[in-house]
N, C-alpha and C positions, 0 to 999 in steps of 0.2 A: 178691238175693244168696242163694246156698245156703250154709246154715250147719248143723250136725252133719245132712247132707241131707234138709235142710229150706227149704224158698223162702222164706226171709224179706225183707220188704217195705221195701226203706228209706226212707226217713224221709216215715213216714204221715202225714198229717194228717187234722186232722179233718173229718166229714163237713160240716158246718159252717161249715168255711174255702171261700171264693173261690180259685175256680181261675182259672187263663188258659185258653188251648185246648185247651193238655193236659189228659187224664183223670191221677188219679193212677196207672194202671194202664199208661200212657203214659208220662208222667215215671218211674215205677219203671223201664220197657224203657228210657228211655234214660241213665239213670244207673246203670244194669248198664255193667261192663264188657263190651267187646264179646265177650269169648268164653263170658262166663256167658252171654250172652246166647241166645248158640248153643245152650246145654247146656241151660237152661231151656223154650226154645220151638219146638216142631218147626218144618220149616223154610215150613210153610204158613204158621203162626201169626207168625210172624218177619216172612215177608214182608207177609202184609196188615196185620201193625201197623206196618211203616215205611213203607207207600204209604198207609195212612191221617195217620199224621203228617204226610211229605210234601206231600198233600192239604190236610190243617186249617193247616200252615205257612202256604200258598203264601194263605188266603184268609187267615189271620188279619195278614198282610205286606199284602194287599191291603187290609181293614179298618183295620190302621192307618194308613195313607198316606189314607183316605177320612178318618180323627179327625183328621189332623196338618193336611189341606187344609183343614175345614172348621168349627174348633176356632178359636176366639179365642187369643192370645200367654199372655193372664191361665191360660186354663185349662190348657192345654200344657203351661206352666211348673209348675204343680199335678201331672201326670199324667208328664211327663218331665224327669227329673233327668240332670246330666254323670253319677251316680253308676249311671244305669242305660246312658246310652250309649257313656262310654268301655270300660267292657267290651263291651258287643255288638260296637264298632267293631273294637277290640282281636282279637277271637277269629274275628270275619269276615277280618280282613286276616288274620290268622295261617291262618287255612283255606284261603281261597279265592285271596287271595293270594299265595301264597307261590309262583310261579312264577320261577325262579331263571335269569338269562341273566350269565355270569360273576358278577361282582360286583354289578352293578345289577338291581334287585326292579324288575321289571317287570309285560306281564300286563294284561289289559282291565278288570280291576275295580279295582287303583289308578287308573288314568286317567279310570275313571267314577266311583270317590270323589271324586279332586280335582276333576273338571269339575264335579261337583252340588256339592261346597264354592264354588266360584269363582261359580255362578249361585248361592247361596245369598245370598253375599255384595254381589254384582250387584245381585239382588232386592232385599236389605237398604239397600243404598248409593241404588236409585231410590227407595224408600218415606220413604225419612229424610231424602233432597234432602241426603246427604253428599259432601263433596269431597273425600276420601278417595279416593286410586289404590291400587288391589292387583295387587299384581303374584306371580301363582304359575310359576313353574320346575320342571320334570324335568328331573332331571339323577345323579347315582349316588348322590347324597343329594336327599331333599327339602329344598326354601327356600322360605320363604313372609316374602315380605319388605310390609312395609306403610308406607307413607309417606303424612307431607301435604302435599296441597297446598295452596299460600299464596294467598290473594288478591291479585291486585293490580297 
C-alpha cells in the first residue's frame, strides 16, 4: 500500500515465519488492492509477478492433491481443518461460480463440485461397507437429501 507516498508493506512477517508458496513479496501484490497495484508496479513487473503466481498456484494445487492422495485420514485431519476449507470452498464458488442463467446458479464448476462430493461420498460409503443411499439433486436450489436404508 502507499502511504504518505511511501510503499508500505502490509502485514510482514517475519523472516523466520513458514511461508506457503507465496513469497511475502507475493502475498504483499496480492493483498494490494487492484489498482494500487497498478500504480505500484510497472506494467512488465505486474505481469510476471501474476504469471509467476499463476504458475507456483497451479503446482502447489497439484502438490496438494499428490499430500491429500497419499496422506493417511489421521494426518489430513492434523493438516486440514472445515476451518480452512469452508472458506476456500466459499470464495471458489463465489469467483468461479458465479455464472448466473435467470434464477438458477449454474456453470461447469458447481457440477464438478457436486460430482467430486457425490464420488467422495461413493468412495466413503464403499471403504466403510455402509448402507447408506445418497441421493444429490440440481435443481434452482441445492438438496442433498440422505437416507437409510433398513435391512431386511
Amino acid at each position: 500500500m502507499i502511504e504518505n507516498g511511501e510503499l508500505r508493506r502490509p502485514g510482514r512477517r517475519p523472516k523466520s515465519e513458514t511461508l506457503g508458496f507465496l513469497t511475502q513479496n507475493k502475498r504483499d501484490f496480492l493483498e494490494m488492492e487492484p489498482e494500487k497495484r497498478r500504480a505500484c508496479y510497472s506494467d512488465e513487473n505486474y505481469t510476471k509477478i501474476r504469471y509467476d503466481i499463476h504458475d507456483h498456484a497451479k503446482l502447489a494445487i497439484e502438490d496438494l492433491l499428490i499430500l491429500v492422495r497419499n496422506s493417511d485420514e489421521k494426518d489430513l485431519k492434523k493438516i486440514i481443518s472445515t476451518d480452512d476449507i469452508v472458506p476456500l470452498v466459499f470464495e471458489l464458488v463465489k469467483k468461479i461460480g458465479s455464472e448466473k442463467l435467470g434464477e438458477i446458479y449454474s456453470g461447469p464448476f458447481y457440477l464438478h463440485l457436486i460430482k467430486s462430493i457425490e464420488m467422495g461420498i461413493i468412495n466413503n460409503k464403499i471403504i466403510s461397507k455402509s448402507r447408506e443411499t445418497i441421493k444429490i439433486r440440481v435443481e434452482s436450489s441445492l438438496l442433498f437429501e440422505k437416507s437409510n436404508v433398513k435391512k431386511g
